[in-house]
N, C-alpha and C positions, 0 to 999 in steps of 0.2 A: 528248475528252480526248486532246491530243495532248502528249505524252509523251516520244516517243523522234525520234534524229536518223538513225539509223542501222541499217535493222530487217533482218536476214535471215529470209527466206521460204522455209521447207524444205518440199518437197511434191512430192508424187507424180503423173506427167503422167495417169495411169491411171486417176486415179478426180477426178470436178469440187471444183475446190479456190480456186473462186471467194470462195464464204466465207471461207478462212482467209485470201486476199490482201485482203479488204472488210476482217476485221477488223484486219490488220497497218494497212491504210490512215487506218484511224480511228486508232488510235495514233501516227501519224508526224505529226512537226512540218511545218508548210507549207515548209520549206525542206530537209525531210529526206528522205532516198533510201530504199529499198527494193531491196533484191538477193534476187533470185529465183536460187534453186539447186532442183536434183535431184542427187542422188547413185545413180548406179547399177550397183548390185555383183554383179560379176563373178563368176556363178556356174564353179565348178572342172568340168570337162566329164569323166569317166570313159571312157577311151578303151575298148573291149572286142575289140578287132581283134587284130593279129597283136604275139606280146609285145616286139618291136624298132621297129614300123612310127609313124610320127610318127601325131598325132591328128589328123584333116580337118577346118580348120576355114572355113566360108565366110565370110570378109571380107568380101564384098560384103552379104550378110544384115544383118551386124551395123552397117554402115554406114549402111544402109539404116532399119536399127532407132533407130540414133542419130537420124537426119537429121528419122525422124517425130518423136521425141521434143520435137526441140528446136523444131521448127514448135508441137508441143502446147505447148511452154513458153512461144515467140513469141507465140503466140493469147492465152496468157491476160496476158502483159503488155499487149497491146495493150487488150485491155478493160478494163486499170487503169490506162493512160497510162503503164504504166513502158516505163522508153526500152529497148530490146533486150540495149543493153548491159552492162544492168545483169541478161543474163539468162546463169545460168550450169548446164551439165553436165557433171559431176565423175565420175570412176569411183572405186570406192573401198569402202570399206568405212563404211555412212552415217553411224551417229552420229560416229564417227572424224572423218570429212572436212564433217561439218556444223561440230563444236565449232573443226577450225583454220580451217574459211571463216568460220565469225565472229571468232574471235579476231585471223586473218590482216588483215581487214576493218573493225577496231574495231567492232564492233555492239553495239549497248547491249539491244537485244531478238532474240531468234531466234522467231519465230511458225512453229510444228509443228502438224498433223493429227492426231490419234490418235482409234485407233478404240476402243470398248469390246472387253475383254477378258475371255475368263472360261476357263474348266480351265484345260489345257494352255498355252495361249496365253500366259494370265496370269503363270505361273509360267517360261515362255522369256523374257517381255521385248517389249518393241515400240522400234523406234529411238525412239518420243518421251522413254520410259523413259530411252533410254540416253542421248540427251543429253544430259538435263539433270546428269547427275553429270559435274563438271568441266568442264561449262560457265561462261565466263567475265563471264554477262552475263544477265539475267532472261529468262526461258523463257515464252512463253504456250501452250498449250497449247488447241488447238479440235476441238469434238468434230465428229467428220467426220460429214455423215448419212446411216444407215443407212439403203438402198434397202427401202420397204416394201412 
């Protein structure tokens, strides 16, 4: 059933998210593209040092952090033929910068991960959650599987 022309792939390099780009695949028209995004947000660092002194932060780490990511994002397009270019990492706050790459993108579908939720969890939110409000385009939603 292919469906859409335009599908954004949100997904996390961290955990195997083969499935969700199978299923985005199965939904895409033979002439339609797939963009692979990760968005990844910039935790605030607490400095605890001297009350004037700047915060230490090593560039080179986070570069480094980057550089694996995007390799883990390169790998998985290449096992779906998507072409690299179509492979994107955004810093940002997720669902925020998910809803304007698709909208920036014209996407007709955004295919998300979500995990099962329950207490606490449930009651914060999961970025799949948050997407889909004010998002401008159908949302599929795949359940990630849980390591047994």
């Amino acid at each position: 059933m292919s469906i859409y022309n335009n599908i954004v792939v949100a997904i996390d390099p961290f955990i195997d998210s083969d499935d969700i780009v199978t299923k985005a695949n199965q939904l895409l028209n033979p002439n339609g593209k797939i963009e692979i995004i990760y968005v990844d947000e910039q935790v605030p660092i607490a400095y605890m040092g001297a009350p004037l002194a700047p915060p230490m932060v090593d560039y080179p780490v986070e570069e480094e952090r980057k550089a694996r990511i995007k390799e883990s994002l390169n790998k998985l397009a290449e096992n779906h033929s998507i072409p690299y270019k179509n492979v994107h990492l955004i810093m940002g706050s997720p669902a925020k910068e998910i809803r304007c790459f698709a909208k920036k993108n014209e996407a007709d579908c955004i295919v998300i991960g979500t995990h099962g939720r329950h207490g606490v969890a449930l009651l914060l939110g999961s970025t799949a959650s948050s997407v889909i409000h004010g998002t401008p385009c159908d949302i599929l939603a795949v359940k990630i599987k849980e390591d047994e």
